[in-house]
C-alpha positions as CSV (number, residue, x, y, z in Angstrom):
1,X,0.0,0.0,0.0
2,X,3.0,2.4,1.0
3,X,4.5,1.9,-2.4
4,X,1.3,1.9,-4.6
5,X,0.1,5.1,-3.1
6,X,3.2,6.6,-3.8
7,X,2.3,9.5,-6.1
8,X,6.1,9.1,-8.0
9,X,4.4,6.2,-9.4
10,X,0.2,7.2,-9.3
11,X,1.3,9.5,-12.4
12,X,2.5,7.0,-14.4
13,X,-1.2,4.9,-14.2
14,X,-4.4,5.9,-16.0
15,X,-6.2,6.4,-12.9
16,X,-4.1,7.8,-10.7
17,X,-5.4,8.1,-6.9
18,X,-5.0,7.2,-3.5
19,X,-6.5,3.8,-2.7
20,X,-7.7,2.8,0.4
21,X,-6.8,-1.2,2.1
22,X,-10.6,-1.9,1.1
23,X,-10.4,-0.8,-2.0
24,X,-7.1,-2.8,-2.7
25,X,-8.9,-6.4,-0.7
26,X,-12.1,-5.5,-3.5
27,X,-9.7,-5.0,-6.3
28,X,-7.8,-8.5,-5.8
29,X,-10.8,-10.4,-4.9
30,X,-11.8,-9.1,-8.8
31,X,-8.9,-9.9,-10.5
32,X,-9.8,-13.2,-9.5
33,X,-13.2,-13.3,-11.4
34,X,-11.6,-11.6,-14.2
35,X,-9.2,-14.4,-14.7
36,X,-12.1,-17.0,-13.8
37,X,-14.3,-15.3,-16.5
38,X,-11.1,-15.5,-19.2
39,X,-11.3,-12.0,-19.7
40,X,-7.6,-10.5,-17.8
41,X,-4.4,-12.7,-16.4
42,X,-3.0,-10.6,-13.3
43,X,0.4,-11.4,-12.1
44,X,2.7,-10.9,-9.5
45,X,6.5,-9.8,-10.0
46,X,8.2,-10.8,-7.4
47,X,11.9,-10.8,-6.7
48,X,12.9,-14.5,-6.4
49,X,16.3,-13.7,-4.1
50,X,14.7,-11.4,-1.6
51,X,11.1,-13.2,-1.5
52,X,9.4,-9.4,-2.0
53,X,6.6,-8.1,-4.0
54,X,7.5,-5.8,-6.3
55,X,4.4,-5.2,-8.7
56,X,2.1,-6.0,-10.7
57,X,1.8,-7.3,-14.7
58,X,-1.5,-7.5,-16.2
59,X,-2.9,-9.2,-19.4
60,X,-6.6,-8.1,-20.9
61,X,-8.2,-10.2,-23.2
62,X,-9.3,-7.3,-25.6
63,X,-11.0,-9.3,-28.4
64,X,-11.3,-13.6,-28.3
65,X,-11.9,-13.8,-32.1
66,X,-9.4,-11.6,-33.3
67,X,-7.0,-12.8,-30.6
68,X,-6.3,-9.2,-29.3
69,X,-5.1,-8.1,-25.9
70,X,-3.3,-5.2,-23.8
71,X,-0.6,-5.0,-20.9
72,X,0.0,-3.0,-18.3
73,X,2.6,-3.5,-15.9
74,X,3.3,-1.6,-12.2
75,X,6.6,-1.8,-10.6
76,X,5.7,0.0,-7.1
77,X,8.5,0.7,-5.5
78,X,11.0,3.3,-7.3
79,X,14.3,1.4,-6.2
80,X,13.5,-0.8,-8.4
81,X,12.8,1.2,-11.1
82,X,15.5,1.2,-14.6
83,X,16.7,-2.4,-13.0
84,X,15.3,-4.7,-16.1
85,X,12.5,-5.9,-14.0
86,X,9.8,-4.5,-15.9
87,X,11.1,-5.5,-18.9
88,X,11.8,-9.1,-18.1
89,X,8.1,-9.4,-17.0
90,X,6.9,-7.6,-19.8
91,X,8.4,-10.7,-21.9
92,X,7.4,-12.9,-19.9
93,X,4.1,-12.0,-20.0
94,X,4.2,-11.4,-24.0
95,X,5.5,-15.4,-24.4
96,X,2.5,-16.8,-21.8
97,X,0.1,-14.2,-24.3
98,X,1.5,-15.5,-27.5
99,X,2.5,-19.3,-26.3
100,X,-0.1,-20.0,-24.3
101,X,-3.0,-17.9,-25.4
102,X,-2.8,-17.7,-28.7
103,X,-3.0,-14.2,-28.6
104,X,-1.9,-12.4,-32.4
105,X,-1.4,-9.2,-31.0
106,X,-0.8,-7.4,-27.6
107,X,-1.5,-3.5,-27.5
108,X,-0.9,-0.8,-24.7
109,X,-1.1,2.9,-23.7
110,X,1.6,4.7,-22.3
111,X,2.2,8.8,-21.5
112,X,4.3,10.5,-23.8
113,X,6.5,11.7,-21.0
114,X,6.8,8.0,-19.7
115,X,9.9,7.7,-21.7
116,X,11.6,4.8,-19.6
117,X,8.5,2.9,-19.9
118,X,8.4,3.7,-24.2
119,X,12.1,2.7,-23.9
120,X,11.3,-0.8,-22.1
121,X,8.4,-1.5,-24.5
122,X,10.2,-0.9,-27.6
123,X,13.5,-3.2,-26.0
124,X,11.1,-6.5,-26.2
125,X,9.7,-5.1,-29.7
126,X,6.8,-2.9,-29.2
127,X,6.0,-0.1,-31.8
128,X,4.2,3.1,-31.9
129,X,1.0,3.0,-33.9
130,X,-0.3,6.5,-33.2
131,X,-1.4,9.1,-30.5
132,X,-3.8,10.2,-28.7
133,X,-3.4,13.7,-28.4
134,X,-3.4,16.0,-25.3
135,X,-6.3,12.9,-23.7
136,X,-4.3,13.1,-20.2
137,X,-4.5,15.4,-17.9
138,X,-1.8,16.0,-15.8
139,X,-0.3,18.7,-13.0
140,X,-2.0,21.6,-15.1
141,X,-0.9,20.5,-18.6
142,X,-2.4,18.2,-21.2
143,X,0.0,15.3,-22.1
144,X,-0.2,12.9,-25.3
145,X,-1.0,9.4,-24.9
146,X,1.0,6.9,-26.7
147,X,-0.5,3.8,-28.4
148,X,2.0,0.8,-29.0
149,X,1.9,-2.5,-29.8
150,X,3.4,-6.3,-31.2
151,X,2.1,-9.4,-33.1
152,X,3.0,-12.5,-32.2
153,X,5.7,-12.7,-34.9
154,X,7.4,-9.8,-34.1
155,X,7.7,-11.3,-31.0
156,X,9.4,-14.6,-32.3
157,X,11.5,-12.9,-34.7
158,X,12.8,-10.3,-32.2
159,X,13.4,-13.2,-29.8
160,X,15.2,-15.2,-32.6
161,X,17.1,-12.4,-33.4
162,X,18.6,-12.1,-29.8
163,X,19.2,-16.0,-29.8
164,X,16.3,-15.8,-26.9
């Protein structure tokens, strides 16, 4: 709760605000029936050595038929931030999505001014497909919000290329 409430990281999310311990019990117990339903996978990233909870990645079946879904991923706590954690569990996430799921395509939205996230995205093979301009609002100023995605064989061939 410390960390997730931290508002370092609240303006990096699409909703950014203070949760309460009841709203964060309500929001796991439906993350739950989200996955039972088939309609989001919500994981954990934890760090293995240490045995600590780090964040969050989440998968959202956008579309069944056309095999379509979107990421978002929270790492809470800012020492952990520019460490390769988020974009190990970004890949992760994106071989369970494509492997697993059969997914064709996974999309996302970041800020424009998010540029380490952008920079982690595009490292396992995301690409910007267009903006949304001036859609957030922010501190007093409007900021653009970028759309990105990756298709299952960009995937394999980036991860081919790296001998992955």
């Amino acid at each position: 709760m410390k960390f997730w409430n931290n508002p370092e990281l609240q303006q990096f999310l699409s909703r950014p605000r203070i949760a309460s311990r009841d709203e964060e019990v309500e929001w796991i117990k439906n993350t739950w029936e989200r996955r039972r339903k088939g309609e989001a996978f919500i994981f954990g990233i934890f760090l293995h050595e240490k045995d600590q909870y780090i964040g969050n990645v989440e998968l959202r079946i956008d579309n069944k038929i056309a095999q379509r879904g979107g990421l978002g991923i929270s790492i809470f706590n800012p020492n952990y931030w520019n460490k390769g954690y988020g974009t190990e569990a970004v890949k992760l996430l994106l071989n369970f999505s494509f492997s697993s799921l059969n997914l064709r395509s996974i999309e996302l939205e970041v800020f424009a001014f998010n540029e380490r996230a952008q920079a982690c995205y595009r490292k396992v093979g995301f690409t910007e497909i267009g903006r949304k301009r001036q859609a957030h609002f922010l501190k007093g100023k409007f900021h653009d919000i970028v759309l990105m995605d990756i298709l299952a064989t960009e995937f394999t061939e980036a991860l081919e290329k790296k001998g992955e």
